[in-house]
C-alpha positions as CSV (number, residue, x, y, z in Angstrom):
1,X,-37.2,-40.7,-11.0
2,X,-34.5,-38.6,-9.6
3,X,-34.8,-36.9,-5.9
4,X,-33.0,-33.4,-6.0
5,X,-31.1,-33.7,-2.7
6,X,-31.5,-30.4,-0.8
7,X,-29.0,-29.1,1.3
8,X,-29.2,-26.9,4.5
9,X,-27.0,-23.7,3.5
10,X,-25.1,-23.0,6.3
11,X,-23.0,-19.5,6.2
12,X,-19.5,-19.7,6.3
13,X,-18.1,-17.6,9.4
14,X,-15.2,-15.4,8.4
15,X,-13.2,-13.9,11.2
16,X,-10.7,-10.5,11.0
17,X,-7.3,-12.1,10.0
18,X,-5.6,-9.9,12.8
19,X,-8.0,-12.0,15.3
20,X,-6.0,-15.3,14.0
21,X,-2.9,-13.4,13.6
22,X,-3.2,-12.9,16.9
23,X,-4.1,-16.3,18.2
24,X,-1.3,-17.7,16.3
25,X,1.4,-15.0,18.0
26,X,0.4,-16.0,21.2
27,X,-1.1,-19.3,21.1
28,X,-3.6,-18.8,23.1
29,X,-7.0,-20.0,22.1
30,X,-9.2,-18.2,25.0
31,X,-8.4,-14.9,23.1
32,X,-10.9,-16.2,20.3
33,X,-13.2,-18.3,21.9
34,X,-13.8,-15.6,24.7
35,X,-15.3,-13.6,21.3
36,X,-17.3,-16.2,20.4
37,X,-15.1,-18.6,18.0
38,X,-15.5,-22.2,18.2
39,X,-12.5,-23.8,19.5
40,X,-11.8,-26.2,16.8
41,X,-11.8,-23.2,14.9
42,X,-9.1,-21.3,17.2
43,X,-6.9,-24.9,17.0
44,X,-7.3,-25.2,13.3
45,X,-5.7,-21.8,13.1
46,X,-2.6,-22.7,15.1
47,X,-1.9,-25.6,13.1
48,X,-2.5,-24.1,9.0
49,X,-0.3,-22.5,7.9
50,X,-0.3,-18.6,7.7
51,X,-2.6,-16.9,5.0
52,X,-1.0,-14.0,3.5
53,X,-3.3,-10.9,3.5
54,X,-2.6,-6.9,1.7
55,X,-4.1,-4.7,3.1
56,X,-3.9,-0.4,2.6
57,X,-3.8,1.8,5.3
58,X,-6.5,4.1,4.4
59,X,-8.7,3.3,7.3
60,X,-5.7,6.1,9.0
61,X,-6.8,8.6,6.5
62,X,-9.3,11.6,6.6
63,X,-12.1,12.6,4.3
64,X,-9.9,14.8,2.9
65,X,-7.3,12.5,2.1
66,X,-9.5,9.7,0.9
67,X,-10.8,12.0,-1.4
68,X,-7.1,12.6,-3.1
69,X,-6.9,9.3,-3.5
70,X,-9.7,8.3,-5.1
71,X,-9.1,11.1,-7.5
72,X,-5.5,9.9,-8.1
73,X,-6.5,6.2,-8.6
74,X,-9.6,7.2,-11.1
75,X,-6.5,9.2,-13.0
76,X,-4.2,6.2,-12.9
77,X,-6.9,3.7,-14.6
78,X,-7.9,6.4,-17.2
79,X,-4.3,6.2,-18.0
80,X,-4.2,2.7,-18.1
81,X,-7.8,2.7,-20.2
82,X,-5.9,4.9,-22.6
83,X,-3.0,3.0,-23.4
84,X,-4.6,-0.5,-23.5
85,X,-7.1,1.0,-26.3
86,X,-10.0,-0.2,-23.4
87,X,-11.2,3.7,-22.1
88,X,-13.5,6.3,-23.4
């Protein structure tokens, strides 16, 4: 007879990668465990090597603005649709 093993599903934190960039600039760990991050955490983030992250500025932008460029990204993939045969 086998005994399915069941496991306690703990969560993964994830923390903002300017939080880490910033603990990594400085060095200092009280910056993140004043907010609550386990220390070993902090450490481990000073010693691994730096993740690379993109990010858009479009938290900046207006309603307006967002607007234009949803609209001009929606054209842009019905362009793309069209010439990969994939689009209505």
């Amino acid at each position: 007879m086998i005994i399915p093993m069941t496991t306690t599903g703990r969560r993964q934190q994830r923390y903002d990668h300017r939080l880490r960039d910033l603990v990594r600039r400085t060095g200092d760990l009280t910056i993140a465990t004043d907010l609550g991050v386990p220390r070993s955490t902090a450490r481990g983030w000073l010693r691994a090597a730096p993740r690379v992250v993109v990010t858009v500025d479009l938290a900046d932008l207006t309603a307006p603005e967002l607007r234009q460029e949803i609209q001009k990204l929606r054209r842009r993939v019905r362009c793309q649709q069209r010439t990969s045969g994939e689009g209505p």
